[in-house]
Structures are given as structure tokens and as C-alpha cells.
C-alpha positions as CSV (number, residue, x, y, z in Angstrom):
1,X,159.8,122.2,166.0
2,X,157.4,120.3,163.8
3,X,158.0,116.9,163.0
4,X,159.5,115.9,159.5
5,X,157.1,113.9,157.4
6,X,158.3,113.3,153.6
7,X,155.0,113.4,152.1
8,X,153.9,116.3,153.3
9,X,154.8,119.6,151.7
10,X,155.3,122.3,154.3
11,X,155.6,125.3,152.2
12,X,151.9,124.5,150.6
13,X,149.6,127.5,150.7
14,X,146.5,125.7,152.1
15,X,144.7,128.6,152.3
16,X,144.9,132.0,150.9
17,X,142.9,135.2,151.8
18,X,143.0,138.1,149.3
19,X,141.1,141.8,149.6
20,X,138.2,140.1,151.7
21,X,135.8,142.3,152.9
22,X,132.1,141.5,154.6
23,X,129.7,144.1,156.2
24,X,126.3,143.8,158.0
25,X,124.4,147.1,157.0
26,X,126.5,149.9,158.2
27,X,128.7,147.8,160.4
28,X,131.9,147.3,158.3
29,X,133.5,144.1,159.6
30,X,136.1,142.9,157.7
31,X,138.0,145.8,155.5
32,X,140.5,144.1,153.1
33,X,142.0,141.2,154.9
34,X,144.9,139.3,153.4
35,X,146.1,135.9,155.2
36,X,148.3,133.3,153.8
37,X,148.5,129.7,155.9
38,X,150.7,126.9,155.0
39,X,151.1,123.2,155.2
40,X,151.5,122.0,159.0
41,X,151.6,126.3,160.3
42,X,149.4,127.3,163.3
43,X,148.5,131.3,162.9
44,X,146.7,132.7,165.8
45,X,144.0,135.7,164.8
46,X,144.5,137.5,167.7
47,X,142.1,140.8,168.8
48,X,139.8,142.1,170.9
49,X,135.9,141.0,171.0
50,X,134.2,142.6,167.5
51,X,136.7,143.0,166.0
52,X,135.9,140.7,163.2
53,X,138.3,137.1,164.2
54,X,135.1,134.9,164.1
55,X,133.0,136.4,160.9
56,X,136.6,135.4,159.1
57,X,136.6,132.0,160.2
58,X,133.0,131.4,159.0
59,X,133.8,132.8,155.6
60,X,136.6,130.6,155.9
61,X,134.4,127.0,156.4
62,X,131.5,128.4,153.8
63,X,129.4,129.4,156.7
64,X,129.1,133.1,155.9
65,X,129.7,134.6,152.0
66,X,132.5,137.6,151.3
67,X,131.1,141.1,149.9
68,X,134.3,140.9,148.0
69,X,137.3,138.9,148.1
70,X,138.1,135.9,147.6
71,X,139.1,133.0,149.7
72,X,140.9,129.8,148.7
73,X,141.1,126.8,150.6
74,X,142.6,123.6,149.4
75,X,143.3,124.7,146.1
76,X,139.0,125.9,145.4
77,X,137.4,129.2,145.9
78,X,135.0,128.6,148.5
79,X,132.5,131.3,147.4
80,X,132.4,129.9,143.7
81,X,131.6,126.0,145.2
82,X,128.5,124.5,145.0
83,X,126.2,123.1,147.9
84,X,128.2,119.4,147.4
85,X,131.2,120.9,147.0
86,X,131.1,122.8,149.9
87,X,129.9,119.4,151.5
88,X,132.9,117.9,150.7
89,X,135.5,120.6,151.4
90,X,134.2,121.1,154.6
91,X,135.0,117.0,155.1
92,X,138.7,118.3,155.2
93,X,138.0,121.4,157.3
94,X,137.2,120.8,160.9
95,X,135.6,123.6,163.2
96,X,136.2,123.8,166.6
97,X,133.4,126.1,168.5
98,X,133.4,128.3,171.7
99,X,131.2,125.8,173.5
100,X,132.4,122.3,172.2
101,X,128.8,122.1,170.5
102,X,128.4,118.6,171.8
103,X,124.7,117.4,171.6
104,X,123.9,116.7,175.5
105,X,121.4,113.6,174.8
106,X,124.7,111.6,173.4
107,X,127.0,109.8,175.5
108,X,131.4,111.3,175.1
109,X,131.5,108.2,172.3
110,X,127.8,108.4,170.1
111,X,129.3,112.5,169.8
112,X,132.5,111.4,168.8
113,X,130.7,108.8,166.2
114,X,127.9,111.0,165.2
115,X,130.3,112.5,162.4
116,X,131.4,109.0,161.1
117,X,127.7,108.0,160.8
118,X,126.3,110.8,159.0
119,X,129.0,111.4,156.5
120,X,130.4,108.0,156.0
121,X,127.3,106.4,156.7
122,X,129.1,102.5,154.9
123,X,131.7,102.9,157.2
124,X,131.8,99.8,159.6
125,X,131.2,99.9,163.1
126,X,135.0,98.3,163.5
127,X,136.6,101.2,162.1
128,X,134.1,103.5,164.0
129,X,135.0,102.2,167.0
130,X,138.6,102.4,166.4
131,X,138.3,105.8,165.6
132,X,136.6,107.4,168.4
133,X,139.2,105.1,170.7
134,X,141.6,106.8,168.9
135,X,140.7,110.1,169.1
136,X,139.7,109.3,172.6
137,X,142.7,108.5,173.7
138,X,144.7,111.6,171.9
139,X,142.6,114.1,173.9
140,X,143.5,112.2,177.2
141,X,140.3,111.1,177.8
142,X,139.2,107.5,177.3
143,X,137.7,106.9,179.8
144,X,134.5,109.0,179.6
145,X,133.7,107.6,176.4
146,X,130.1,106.2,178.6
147,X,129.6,110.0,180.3
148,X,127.2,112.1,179.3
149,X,128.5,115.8,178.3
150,X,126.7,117.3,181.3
151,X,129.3,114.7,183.6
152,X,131.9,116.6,182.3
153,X,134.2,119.7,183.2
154,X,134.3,122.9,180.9
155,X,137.8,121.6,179.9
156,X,136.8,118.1,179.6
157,X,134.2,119.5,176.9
158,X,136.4,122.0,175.0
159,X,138.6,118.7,174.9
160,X,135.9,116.4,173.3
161,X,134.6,119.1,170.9
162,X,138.5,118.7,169.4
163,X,138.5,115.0,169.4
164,X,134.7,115.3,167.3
165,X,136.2,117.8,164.7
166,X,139.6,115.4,164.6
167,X,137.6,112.0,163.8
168,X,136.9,113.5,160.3
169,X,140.6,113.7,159.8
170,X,141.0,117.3,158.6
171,X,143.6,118.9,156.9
172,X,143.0,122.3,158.3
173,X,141.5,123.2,162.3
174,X,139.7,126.5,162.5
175,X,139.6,127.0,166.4
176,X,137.1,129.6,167.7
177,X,138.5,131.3,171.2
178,X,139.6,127.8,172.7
179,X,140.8,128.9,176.1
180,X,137.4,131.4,176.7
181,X,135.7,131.1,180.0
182,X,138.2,128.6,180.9
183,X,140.7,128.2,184.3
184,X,144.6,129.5,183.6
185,X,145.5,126.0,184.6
186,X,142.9,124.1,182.0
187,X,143.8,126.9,180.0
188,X,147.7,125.3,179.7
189,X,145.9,122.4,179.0
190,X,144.4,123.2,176.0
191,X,147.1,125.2,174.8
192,X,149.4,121.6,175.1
193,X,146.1,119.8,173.0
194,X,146.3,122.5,170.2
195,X,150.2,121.6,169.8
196,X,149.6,118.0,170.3
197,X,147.1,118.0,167.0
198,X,149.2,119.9,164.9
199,X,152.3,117.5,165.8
200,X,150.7,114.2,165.4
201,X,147.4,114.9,162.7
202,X,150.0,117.2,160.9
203,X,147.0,119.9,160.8
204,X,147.3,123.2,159.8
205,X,145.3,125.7,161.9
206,X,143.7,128.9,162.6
207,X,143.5,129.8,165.9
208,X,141.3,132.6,166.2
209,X,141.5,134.5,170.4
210,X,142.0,137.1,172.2
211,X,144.3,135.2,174.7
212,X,147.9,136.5,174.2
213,X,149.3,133.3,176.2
214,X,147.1,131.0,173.8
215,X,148.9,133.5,171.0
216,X,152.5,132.8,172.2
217,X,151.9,129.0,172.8
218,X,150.4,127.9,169.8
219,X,150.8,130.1,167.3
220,X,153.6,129.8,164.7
221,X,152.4,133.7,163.3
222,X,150.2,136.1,164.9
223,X,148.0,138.3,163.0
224,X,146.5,141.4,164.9
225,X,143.5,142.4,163.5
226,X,142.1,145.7,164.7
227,X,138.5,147.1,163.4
228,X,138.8,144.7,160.5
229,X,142.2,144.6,159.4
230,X,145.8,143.2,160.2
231,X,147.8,145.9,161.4
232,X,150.7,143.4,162.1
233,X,151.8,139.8,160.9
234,X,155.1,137.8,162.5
235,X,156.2,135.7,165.2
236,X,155.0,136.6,168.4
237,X,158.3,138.1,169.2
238,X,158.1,140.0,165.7
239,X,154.7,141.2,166.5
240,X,155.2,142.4,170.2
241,X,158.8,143.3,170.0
242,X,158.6,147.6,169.4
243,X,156.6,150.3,170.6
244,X,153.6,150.1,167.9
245,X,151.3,152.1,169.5
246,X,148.6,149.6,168.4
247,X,150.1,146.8,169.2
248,X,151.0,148.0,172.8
249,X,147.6,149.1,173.4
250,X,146.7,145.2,172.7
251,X,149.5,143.9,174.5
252,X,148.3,146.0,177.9
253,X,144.4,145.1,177.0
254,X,145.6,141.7,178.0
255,X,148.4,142.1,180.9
256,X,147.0,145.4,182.4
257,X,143.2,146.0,182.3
């Protein structure tokens, strides 16, 4: 249950996928994907490796271009924005990535700054601080604000790449297979962190896997995709409840195999 905050307006499309399609050569990718994500709403992209999860969450931050489609996020079209533009959308759009991307020569806290400092460069060192001790502190790890990121566990590293995307203060989280490579147990963990962001930063989120219990903890909606389309949208009870053939050829992919 999320949270009621009067400002913010939970039935808001904050972004909105229409017809969007993207190939490399002969190697269709996405075939005419339509997604809807609103105000505060985690959806989980959930399928198998190639299927196309990650090439849609680049289009979604600007970092790849549709073949046709379009894709709206925040109320702008990012494929029509130009290079500042895209700047500053991507200010309210925070991307999570596989490996935490956290630069190894930087102590937990210069990562966790690094952000602040190149795109609010007149921002002062008080409120920098403050920041990354609250951020810190939200991940559940204060205390290796000194450590280098070789100090720290794969978990510990998946945790900190969060708390970096979060200092921005984004609007929308685009998480790229949070829970892969990692322990069931840390697994759990991050699961709880996902939830824990969306509660308290009121973020809305697409969680892109192919981790059914990553699905069914954090995801408000699932969308299967399968070779480059949904086949199926709902609540993961929605999604998983009949005998789709598809779907139940997923569903043992993960609890079988």
C-alpha cells in the first residue's frame, strides 16, 4: 500500500510507450511495444535474456533512438529533445545498472557526490554532504561512506549504485536486472530497497528482470515481454493465474530449469 501524499497525483501517466519498435540489422528487437507507467507505480519488464527488456529501458533514458514510436516521459517526447534537453530530463530519470557502475578510484561518499558536483556544480558542500548522508543512510549503509568500492560486497555495491542514482532526486527509477548474480538472501534485500525507494522518494519505476520473485515483490504490474512484445500485462496474480501457454513456459523457465 503506497503512502498518501496530497501533492502528488497518482493516476499521472509519467511515461507512455506507444508502437515502439527498434532493430539492429536483421535482428528485430522491439516489435510494437506499448507501456503506460503512472505516478508512484513500480512495473516489472519481466523476460528471458534477449528478449529486448534492456534496449527499452535505454530508449527510455535517451540512450538509444526508436525506428518508430514514440516515447513520452514527463510530459516530452524523448526522441524529438535536443542534446540540453535530454540533459535535463535525464536529471529527473535515474538509471540503475547491472553492475552499480561505481568508479573504483572514489571512496562510497566522492561516488555518491560525484553527481551533485558535475550537475549542480554551485551547490554547496553543506547540502552535498547532507545528501549523500542521506542517501547513505536510506540504503543502510553509512558507514562505508570512507570504503573504497572494491571493500565492498556485490550487494553492498548494487546498494550504493541506488543511493548514486537517488541523490539526483528522480522522479522515475529505470532498474536494469537488480537481483543478477546476486545471493537469494541479498537478493531479499534488494527486493525490500526497491520498495523502500518507491515508499519514501515516491518514485515511479521500471523494473526491468528476469527474476519472477523480484517480479512478485516489487512490481505493482508485470509486463511479459516475449521476442519483442508484451504478450501479457496485470498484477502478478493476473499475469500468472491461467494456463497461457506462454506464460507457463516463463513461469517454469524460472521454477523448473
Amino acid at each position: 500500500m503506497k503512502s498518501f501524499t496530497p501533492d502528488i497525483h497518482w493516476n499521472e501517466t509519467v511515461i507512455a510507450i506507444r508502437d515502439l519498435y527498434k532493430s539492429f540489422g536483421d535482428n528485430h528487437v522491439l516489435r510494437g511495444v506499448n507501456l503506460d507507467l503512472h505516478r508512484g507505480e513500480n512495473i516489472v519488464v519481466l523476460g528471458r535474456s534477449g528478449t529486448g527488456k534492456s534496449v527499452l529501458i535505454k530508449i527510455i533514458s535517451g540512450l538509444l533512438y526508436p525506428d518508430s514510436g514514440t516515447v513520452n516521459v514527463l510530459g516530452q517526447e524523448v526522441e524529438k529533445l535536443d542534446p540540453v534537453a535530454l540533459r535535463d530530463l535525464r536529471l529527473k530519470v535515474g538509471f540503475c545498472f547491472q553492475n552499480g557502475a561505481l568508479y573504483d578510484s572514489m571512496t562510497v561518499g566522492e561516488n555518491l557526490s560525484f553527481p551533485l558536483r558535475r550537475n549542480m556544480p554551485h551547490m554547496p558542500k553543506k547540502e552535498r554532504d547532507r545528501r549523500v548522508a542521506v542517501v547513505l543512510e536510506a540504503v543502510g549503509l553509512s558507514h562505508t561512506i570512507n570504503q573504497m568500492p572494491a571493500e565492498l560486497s556485490g550487494g553492498q555495491r548494487k546498494r550504493i549504485g541506488v543511493g548514486r542514482t537517488l541523490i539526483l532526486r528522480p522522479e522515475i527509477m529505470l532498474y536494469d536486472e537488480p537481483t543478477a548474480g546476486l545471493d537469494p538472501i541479498t537478493c531479499t534485500d534488494i527486493n525490500n530497497l526497491i520498495n523502500e525507494v518507491q515508499q519514501r522518494f515516491h518514485t515511479s519505476a521500471i523494473i526491468i528482470t528476469h527474476d519472477l520473485a523480484c517480479a512478485k515483490a516489487t512490481g505493482d504490474k508485470i509486463a511479459v515481454m516475449k521476442e519483442g512484445r508484451f504478450i501479457k500485462q496485470g498484477n502478478f496474480d493476473e499475469v500468472f493465474s491461467d494456463n497461457d501457454e506462454l506464460i507457463r513456459e516463463f513461469y517454469d523457465y524460472n521454477f523448473i530449469q
